[in-house]
N, C-alpha and C positions, 0 to 999 in steps of 0.2 A: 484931756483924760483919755488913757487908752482902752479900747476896747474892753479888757478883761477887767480893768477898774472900774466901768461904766456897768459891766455886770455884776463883781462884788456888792456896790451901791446898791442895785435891783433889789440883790439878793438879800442884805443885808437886814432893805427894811420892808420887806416880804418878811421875811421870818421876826422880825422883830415885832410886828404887826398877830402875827398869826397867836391863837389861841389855843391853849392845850386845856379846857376845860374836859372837852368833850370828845373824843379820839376815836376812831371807827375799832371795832372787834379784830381788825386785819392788823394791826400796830402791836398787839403782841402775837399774832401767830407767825407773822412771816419771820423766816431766820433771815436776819437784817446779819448773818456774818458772810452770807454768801457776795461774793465780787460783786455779782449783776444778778439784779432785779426787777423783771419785766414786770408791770401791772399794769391788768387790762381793764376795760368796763366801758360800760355807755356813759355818753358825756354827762356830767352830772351828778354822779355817786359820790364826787370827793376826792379823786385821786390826786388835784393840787394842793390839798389844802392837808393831805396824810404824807404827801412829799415833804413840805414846811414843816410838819409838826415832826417828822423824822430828826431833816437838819436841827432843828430847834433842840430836839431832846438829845442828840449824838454830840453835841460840840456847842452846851452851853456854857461851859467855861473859854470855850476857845472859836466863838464863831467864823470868823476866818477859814475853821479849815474846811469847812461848808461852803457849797455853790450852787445856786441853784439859776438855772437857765432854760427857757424856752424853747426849743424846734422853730416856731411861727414866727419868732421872734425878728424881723425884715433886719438886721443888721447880722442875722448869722450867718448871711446867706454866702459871703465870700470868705470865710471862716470854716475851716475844717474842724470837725468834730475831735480827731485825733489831736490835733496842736493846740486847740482851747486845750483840750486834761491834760495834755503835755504843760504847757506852761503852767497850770494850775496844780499839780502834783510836784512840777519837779523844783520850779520855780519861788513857790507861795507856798509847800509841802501842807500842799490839801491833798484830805483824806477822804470826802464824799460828794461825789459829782452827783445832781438830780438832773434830770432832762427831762424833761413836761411836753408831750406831743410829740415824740421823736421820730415818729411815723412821717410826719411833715419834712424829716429833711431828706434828702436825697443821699440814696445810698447808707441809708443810715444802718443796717446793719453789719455791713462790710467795717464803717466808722466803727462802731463797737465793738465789733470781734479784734480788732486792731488795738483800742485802748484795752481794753481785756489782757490782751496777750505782752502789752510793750509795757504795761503800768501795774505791775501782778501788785502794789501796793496800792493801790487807788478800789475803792469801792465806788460800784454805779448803782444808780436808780433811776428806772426812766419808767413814764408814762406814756399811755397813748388811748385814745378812745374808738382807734378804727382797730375793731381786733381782727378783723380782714386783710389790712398789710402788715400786722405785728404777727400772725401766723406764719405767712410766707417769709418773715425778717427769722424766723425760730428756728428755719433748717438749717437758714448759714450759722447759728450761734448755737450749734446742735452742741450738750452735755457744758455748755457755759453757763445760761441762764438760769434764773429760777421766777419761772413764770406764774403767779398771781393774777386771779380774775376776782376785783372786787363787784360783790354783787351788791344793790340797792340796798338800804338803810332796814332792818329787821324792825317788827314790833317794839322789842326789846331796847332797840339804838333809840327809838322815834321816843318811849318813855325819856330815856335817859338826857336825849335832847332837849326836849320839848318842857320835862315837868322835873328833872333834876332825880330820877327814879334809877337807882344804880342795883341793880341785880346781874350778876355772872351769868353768863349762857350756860346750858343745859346740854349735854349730851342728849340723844334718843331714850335709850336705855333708862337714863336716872328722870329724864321729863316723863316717861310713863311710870315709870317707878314712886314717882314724888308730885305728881302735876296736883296731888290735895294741899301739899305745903306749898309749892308754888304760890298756885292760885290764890289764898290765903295771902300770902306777902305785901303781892300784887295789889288784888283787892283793898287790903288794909292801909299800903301806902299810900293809893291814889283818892280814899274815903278820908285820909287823914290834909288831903289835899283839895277836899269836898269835891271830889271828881269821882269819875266812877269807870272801871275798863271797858265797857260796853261803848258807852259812848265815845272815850278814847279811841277804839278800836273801828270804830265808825271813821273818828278824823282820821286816824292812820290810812281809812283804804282811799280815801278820796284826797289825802294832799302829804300824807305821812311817810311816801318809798325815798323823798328825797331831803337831804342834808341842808337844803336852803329856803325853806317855806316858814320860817320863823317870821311872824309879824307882817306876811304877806296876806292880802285879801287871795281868797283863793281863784277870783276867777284869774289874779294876775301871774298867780305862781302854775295855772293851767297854762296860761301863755308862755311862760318860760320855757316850759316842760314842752309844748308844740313848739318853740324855736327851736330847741335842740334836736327834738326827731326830725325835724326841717334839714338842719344843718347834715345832720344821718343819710339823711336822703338823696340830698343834694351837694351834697359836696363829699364825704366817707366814701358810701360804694358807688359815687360814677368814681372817684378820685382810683379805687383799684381796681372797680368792670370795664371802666370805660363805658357806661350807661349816659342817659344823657336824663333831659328834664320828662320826655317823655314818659321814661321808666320808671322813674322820681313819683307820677302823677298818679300812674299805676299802682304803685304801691303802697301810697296814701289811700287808696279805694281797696286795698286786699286788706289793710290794716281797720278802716271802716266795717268789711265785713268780718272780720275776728271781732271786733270787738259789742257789734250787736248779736254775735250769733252765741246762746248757751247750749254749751260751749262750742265750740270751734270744731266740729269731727272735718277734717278735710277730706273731700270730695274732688281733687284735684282739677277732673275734666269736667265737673260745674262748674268749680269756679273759674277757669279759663276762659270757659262762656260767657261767664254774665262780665267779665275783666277785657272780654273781647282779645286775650291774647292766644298762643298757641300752648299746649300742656308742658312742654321742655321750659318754655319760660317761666310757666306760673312755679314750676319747682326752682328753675335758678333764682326768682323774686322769694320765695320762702327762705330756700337757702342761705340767699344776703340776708334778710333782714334778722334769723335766729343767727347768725356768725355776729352780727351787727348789737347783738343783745336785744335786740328791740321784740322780737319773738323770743318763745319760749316755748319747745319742744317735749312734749310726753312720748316717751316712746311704747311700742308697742310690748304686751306683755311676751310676743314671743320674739327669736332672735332672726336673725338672718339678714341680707342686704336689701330685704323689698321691710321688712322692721325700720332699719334706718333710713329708708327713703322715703316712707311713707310714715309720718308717727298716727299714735292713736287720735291725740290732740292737740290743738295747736292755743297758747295762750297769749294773750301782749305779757311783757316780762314783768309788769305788775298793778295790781290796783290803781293805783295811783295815777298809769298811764292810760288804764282803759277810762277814770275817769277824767282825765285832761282831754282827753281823745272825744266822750261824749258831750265834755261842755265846751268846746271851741265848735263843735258841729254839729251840737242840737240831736247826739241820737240819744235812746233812750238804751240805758244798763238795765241788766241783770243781775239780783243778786248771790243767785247761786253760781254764775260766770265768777263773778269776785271773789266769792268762797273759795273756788278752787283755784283760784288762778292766786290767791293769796299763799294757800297751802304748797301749790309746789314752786313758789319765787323763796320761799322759807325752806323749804327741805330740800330743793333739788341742787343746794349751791354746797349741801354736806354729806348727802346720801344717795346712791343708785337710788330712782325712783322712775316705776312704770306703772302704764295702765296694768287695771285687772278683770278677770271673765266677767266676776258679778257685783265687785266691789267697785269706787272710784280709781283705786291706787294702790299698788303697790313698794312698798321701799325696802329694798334689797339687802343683803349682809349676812349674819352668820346663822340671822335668824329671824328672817321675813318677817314683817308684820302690814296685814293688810287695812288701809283705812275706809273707810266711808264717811263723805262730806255732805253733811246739809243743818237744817233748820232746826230750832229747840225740839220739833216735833220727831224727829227722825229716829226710828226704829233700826234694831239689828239684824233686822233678819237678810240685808242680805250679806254680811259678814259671813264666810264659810265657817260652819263648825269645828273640820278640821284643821284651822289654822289660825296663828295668834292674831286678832285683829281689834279696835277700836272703833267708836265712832266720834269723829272730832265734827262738835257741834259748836254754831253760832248762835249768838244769843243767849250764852249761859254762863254766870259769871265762875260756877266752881261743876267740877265733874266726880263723875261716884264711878269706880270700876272701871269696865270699860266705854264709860265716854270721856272725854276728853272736852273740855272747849278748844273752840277752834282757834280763838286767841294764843294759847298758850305753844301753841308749835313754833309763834315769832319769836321764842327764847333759845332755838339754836347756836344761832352765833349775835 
């Protein structure tokens, strides 16, 4: 059997396997007419399994002209990227190549810009989870691509996986406009389910960021979720700093202190100290680890280059991970940490969103609105008078005015 039939096969019963129950929010927003289609994220969101469920739904009557293929994959390695889509386009008149890990091959974006330009009839899709070398792969495929960064799994998606709970995502504008019928839907569907969103929204922040914790105990699916930031660590950015295990170790202890401290104000040349490293490095370890997805950056409410080198707060990129993170190593959460680190892992992947003087947050656009996050207790006074703002509160299953539950912001995307 030759090579490209031994991958047909692969491919075949990959997608013939795969399920289109449950499809991430990214499946109808990307324009899937564009040639090439970068999608990034941390390992773990789904970007295999939104690949399959692509070919599956583009060439169900005709699967053949679908292909799906590896990077990692140890037999591609004396195999040019270019002459696989060559024989697969011109040969088999396949119309959609997927590439999963494409970061892994060498030279892979020079490969691409070349199928791009020799195969203007072939559409690509390729994945990668180190958005580290798929940045530097973007300048050589400068005005070709169309780059997509899938974020973790919404409130919203976790319903719909989890409990069969199918509700459209919400703009901003109509979630504050509407978060009373919302909530209501919500509510009603998951009491009709003798469940309740409270406590749902408890499971989502402890095992709910990610697409494969179905039927898992959870302390198994926290080990999963520490393999792959393992993997992050130790093979992603040394694979494009050229870091070694040293820095690896390092930045498991900078990731330890984000995730006990509520919340994260960085302090750069503290933390250097108690890390024992010097202050250039503790920002190049931030650095990787927010390019890496594994952080997640607030920036400062004013602008300038000491704004973006410095944010106001630093988050892990969501619940989920700060609680995998506490129960493989015994530290103790926060729950106002998770409050907020839920809120902007849901808004910051749709909207400008910055710190603010007196409030938690602000989110950007044509017509700011400012939030503040806490406890059913939570008072508005420190919301400015003159400006539109909210308070998104936990612990409450419906809101009056302006409060908002804090659940209801997972209805983004």
């Amino acid at each position: 059997m030759s090579f490209l039939a031994q991958r047909f096969a692969v491919s075949r019963r990959l997608v013939d396997r795969i399920d289109l129950r449950f499809q991430r929010f990214a499946m109808e927003r990307i324009d899937w007419r564009h040639r090439l289609v970068m999608i990034t994220g941390m390992r773990g969101v789904g970007k295999t399994t939104l690949l399959l469920q692509r070919l599956k739904r583009a060439h169900a009557d005709e699967p053949e002209r679908g292909l799906y293929v590896t990077a990692d994959d140890v037999n591609l390695g004396d195999v040019r990227l270019v002459d696989l889509a060559e024989r697969f386009a011109l040969d088999h008149a396949g119309k959609t190549l997927v590439i999963d890990e494409v970061h892994r091959y060498p030279n892979w974006a020079r490969e691409l810009k070349n199928i791009h330009d020799l195969l203007p009839d072939l559409h690509v899709v390729v994945t990668g989870s180190s958005h580290l070398d798929l940045e530097r792969g973007q300048h050589e495929l400068a005005r070709r691509v169309l780059t997509v960064r899938l974020p973790h799994l919404s409130f919203r998606e976790y319903l719909e996986l989890e409990l069969g709970v199918s509700i459209e995502p919400m703009a901003l504008e109509a979630l504050l406009d509407a978060h009373a019928t919302l909530t209501q839907r919500v509510v009603s569907a998951l009491r009709d389910r003798d469940d309740t969103v409270l406590s749902r929204f408890s499971a989502y922040l402890e095992r709910g960021a990610y697409p494969y914790g179905q039927g898992t105990r959870t302390a198994d699916l926290h080990a999963q979720i520490m393999s792959a930031l393992q993997a992050v660590l130790y093979q992603d950015i040394p694979a494009t700093f050229g870091s070694g295990s040293t820095a690896a170790a390092t930045m498991q202890r900078l990731i330890a202190l984000v995730t006990t401290t509520e919340p994260f104000v960085p302090n750069v040349e503290s933390m250097a100290r108690t890390l024992g490293i010097a202050k250039t490095t503790a920002y190049a370890y931030l650095d990787q680890l927010e390019r890496s997805s594994v952080l997640t950056f607030l920036p400062q409410a004013r602008s300038g280059a000491a704004a973006v080198r410095k944010p106001a707060k630093i988050y892990l990129a969501t619940p989920t991970l700060y609680a995998a993170v506490a129960g493989v190593k015994g530290l103790q959460l926060r729950r106002g940490t998770l409050r907020e680190a839920f809120f902007v892992s849901q808004v910051a992947s749709e909207y400008p969103i910055t710190a603010h003087g007196s409030a938690d947050v602000e989110i950007g656009g044509a017509s700011p609105l400012v939030v503040e996050i806490g406890g059913p207790g939570k008072r508005d006074a420190q919301l400015p008078s003159d400006a539109r703002g909210v308070l998104a509160l936990d612990g409450v299953e419906h809101g009056l005015g302006r409060t908002v539950p804090l659940w209801a912001f997972g209805f983004l995307y």
